[in-house]
C-alpha positions in Angstrom: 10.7 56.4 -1.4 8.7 53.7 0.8 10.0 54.0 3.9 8.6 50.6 4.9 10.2 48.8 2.1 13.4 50.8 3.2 12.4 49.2 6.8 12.1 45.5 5.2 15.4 46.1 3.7 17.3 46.8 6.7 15.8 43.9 9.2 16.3 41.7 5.8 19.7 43.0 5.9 20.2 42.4 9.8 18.8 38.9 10.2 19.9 37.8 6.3 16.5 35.5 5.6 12.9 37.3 4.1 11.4 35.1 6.5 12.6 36.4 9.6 12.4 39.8 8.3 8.8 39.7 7.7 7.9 37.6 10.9 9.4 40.2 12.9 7.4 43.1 10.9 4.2 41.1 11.0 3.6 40.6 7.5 4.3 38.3 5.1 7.8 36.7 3.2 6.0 37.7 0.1 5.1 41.3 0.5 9.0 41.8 1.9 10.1 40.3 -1.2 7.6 42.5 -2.9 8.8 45.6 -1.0 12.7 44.9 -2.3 12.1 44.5 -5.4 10.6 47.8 -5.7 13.1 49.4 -3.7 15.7 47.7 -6.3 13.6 49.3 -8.8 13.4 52.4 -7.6 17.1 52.7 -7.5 18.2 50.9 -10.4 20.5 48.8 -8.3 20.5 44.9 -7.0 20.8 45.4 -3.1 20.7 41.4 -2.4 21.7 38.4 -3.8 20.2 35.3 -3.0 21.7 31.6 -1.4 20.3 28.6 -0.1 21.0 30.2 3.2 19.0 33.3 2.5 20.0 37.0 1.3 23.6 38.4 0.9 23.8 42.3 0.5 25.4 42.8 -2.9 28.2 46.0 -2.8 25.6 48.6 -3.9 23.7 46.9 -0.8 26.5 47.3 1.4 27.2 51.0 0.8 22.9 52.1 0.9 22.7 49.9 4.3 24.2 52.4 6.5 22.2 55.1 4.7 19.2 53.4 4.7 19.4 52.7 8.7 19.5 56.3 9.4 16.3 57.1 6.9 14.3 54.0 9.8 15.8 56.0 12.9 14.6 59.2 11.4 11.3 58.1 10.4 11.3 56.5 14.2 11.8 59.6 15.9 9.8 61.6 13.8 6.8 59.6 14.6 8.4 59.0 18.6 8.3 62.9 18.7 4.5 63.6 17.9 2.9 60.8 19.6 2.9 61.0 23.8 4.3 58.1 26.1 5.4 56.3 22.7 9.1 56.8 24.7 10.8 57.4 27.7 11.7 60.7 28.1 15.7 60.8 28.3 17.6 63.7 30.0 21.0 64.1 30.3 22.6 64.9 34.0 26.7 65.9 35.0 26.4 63.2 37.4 23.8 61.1 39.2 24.8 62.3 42.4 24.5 65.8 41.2 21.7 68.8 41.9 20.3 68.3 38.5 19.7 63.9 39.1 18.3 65.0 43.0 15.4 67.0 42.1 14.5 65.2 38.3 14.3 62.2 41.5 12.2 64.4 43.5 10.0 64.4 40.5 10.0 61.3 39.6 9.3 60.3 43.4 6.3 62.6 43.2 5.2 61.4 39.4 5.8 57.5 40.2 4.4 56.5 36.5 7.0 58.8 34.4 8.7 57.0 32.3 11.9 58.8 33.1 15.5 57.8 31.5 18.4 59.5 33.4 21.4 59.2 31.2 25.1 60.9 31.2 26.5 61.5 28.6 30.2 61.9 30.0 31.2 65.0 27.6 32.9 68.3 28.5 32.1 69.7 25.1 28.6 71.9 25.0 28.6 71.6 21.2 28.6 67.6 21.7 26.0 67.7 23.7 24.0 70.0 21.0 24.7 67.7 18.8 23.2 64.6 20.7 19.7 67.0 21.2 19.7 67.5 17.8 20.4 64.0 17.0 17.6 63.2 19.1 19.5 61.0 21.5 18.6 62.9 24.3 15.5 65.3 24.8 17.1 67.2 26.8 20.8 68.1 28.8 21.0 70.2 31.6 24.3 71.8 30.3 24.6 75.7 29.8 26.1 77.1 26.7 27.9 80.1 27.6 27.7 81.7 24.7 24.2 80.8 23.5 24.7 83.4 19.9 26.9 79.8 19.0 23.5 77.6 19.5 22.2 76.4 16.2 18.7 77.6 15.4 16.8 74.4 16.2 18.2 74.2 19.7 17.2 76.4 22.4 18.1 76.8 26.2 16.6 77.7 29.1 17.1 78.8 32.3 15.9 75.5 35.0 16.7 76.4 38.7 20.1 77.8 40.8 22.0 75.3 42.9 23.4 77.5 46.1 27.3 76.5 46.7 28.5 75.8 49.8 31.8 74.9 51.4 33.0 71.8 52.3 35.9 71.6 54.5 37.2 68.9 57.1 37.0 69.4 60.7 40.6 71.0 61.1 40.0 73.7 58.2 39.9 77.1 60.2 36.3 77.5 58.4 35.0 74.6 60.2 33.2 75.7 62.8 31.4 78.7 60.7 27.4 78.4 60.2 27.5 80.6 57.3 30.5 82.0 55.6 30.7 85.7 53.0 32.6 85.0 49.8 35.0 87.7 51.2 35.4 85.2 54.2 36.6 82.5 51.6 39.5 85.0 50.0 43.1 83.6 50.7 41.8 80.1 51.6 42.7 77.7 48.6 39.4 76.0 47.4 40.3 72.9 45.6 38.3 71.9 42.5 40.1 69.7 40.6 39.5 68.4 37.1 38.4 71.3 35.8 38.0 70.5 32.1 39.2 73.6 29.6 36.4 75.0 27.8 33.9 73.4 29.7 30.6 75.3 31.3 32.4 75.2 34.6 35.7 76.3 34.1 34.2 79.5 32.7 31.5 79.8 36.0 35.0 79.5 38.4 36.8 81.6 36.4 34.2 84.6 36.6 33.7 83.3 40.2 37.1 83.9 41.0 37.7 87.5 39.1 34.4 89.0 40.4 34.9 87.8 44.3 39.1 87.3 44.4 39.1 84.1 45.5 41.8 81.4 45.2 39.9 78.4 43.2 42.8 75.4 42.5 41.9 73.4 39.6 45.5 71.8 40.3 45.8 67.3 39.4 43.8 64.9 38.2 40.2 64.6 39.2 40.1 60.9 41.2 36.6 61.3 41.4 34.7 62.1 45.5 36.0 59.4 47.0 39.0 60.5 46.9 38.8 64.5 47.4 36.4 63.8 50.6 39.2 62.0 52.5 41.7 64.4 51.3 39.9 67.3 53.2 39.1 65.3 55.9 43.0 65.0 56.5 43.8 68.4 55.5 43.7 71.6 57.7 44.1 74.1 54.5 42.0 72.6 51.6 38.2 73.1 51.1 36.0 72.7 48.0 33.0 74.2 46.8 29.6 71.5 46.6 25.9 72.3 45.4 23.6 72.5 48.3 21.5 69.6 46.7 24.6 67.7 45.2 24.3 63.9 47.1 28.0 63.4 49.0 28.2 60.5 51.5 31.5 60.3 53.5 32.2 58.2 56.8 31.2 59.8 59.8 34.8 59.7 61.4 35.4 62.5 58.6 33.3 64.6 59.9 33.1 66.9 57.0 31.0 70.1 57.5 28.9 71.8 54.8 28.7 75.8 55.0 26.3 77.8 53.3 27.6 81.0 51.9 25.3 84.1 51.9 25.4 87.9 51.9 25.9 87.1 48.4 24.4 83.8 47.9 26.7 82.4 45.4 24.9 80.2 42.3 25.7 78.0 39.9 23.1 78.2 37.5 21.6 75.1 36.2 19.9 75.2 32.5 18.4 72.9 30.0 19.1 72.1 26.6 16.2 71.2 24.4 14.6 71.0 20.4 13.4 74.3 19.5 10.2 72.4 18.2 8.3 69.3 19.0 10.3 68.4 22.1 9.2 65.5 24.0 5.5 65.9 25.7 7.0 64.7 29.3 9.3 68.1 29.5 6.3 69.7 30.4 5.6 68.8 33.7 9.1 68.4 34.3 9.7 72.0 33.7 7.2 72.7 36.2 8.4 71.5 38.4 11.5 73.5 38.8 9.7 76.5 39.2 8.1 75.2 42.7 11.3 74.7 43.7 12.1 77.8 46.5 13.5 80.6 44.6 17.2 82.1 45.7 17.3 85.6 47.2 17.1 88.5 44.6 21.0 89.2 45.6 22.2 86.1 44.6 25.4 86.5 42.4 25.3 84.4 39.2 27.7 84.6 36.6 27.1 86.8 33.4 26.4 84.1 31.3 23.6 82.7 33.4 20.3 82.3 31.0 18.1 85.0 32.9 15.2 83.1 35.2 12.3 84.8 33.4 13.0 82.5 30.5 12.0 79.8 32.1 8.9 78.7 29.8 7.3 75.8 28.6 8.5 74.1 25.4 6.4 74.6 22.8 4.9 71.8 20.7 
């Protein structure tokens, strides 16, 4: 089948006139009208009918449109895929305040011309963020799968870099005046992470968190966003959370919030990306790179079983 008459028939479709289909594909009204009829030939159907206005689809028409969109987007993305800088390269983040949005702005800030798209996607599901990779939505999600035997075969995931936690309490938490804190330090202290979503990446990394180090991690109430948990530990002389060292938090200074590293384990959340198995996007290159110059973690650092081991960190392959 002609793609490009499969083209003409969907802007012809869009816009409803020949005309302004072929102006907008730089040809001429007679070589879309030439492309249709083929197309109608090929399937044996009429997929327009015509008025003084312009074109109408006819029901077969209606029911190929949607079909016939998806054959352009694939052809689009096929092409998109194998030829450099046709395309910003789009990566999902969990937030744009979080580790993984810092240091893709740390690249960007050292690779000014990048043509960077920093998107979230706003799902707790791994398998529907899979699903947009393969989909070709995104080029890549820093999400980790936590059971990566359930990836499909065209998808792969690797390890990107470790985000250090440390504790954020207000300045009447006990912990407060600490410089560094153990995880056997933080036992019988309720840390407070709430919205927790079931099945998520993260509730499995706190609940192996909590097991291996006996800690007391609330997942209690609705999650009201940071705003609202930083002034309810700067009130509170019994609540504390747990923060990436690079996640972005701004807070008023009369809160006077501290952030505590914790060491002797250093305790990690590991960050990893989710990309196409083949022909990824060229950009994810350099990108890539650039997480391994970031200062690697001490060889003790506790990470949780799941955790995509750091040697896997590789270039795609094209």
């Amino acid at each position: 089948m002609d793609t490009e008459a499969v083209r003409s028939f969907v802007r012809a479709a869009e816009l409803g006139q020949l005309q302004h289909a072929a102006d907008e594909l730089g040809v001429t009204q007679q070589a879309v009208s030439k492309r249709i009829a083929a197309l109608e030939r090929e399937l044996d159907v009429r997929l327009f009918t015509r008025t003084a206005r312009g074109v109408e689809l006819t029901l077969d028409g209606q029911a190929f449109l949607p079909h016939a969109r998806s054959v352009v987007t694939g052809v689009d993305r096929a092409v998109a895929a194998i030829r450099p800088g046709s395309r910003a390269l789009r990566i999902d983040v969990l937030g744009l305040r979080s580790a993984q949005a810092v240091v893709l702005h740390d690249y960007w800030r050292s690779h000014p011309g990048t043509d960077l798209d920093v998107v979230t996607l706003r799902v707790n599901d791994p398998r529907a963020v899979v699903a947009a990779v393969q989909a070709g939505d995104i080029d890549a999600s820093f999400r980790s799968v936590t059971d990566p035997a359930t990836l499909p075969r065209d998808v792969r995931m690797i390890h990107a870099f470790d985000s250090p936690l440390e504790l954020l309490v207000g300045p009447r938490h006990p912990l407060a005046s600490a410089r560094t804190l153990t995880p056997s330090q933080l036992r019988q202290h309720r840390i407070w992470v709430p919205g927790i979503a079931p099945g998520s990446e993260w509730a499995d990394f706190y609940d192996q968190l909590a097991t291996d180090f006996d800690l007391r991690v609330d997942a209690a109430g609705p999650n009201f966003g940071n705003e609202v948990l930083l002034d309810i530990l700067a009130d509170s002389a019994d609540v504390a959370t747990l923060v990436g060292s690079r996640d972005r938090y701004i807070w008023p200074t009369n809160h006077d919030l501290r952030r505590i590293p914790i060491v002797n384990p250093t305790l990690a959340y590991p960050l990893s990306l989710v990309l196409p198995r083949a022909n990824p996007h060229p950009g994810l290159r350099a990108v890539i790179d650039h997480f391994a110059s970031l200062a690697p973690l001490p060889p003790t650092t506790w990470r949780p079983s799941w955790a995509p081991p750091r040697e896997t960190t590789e270039r795609p392959r094209r």
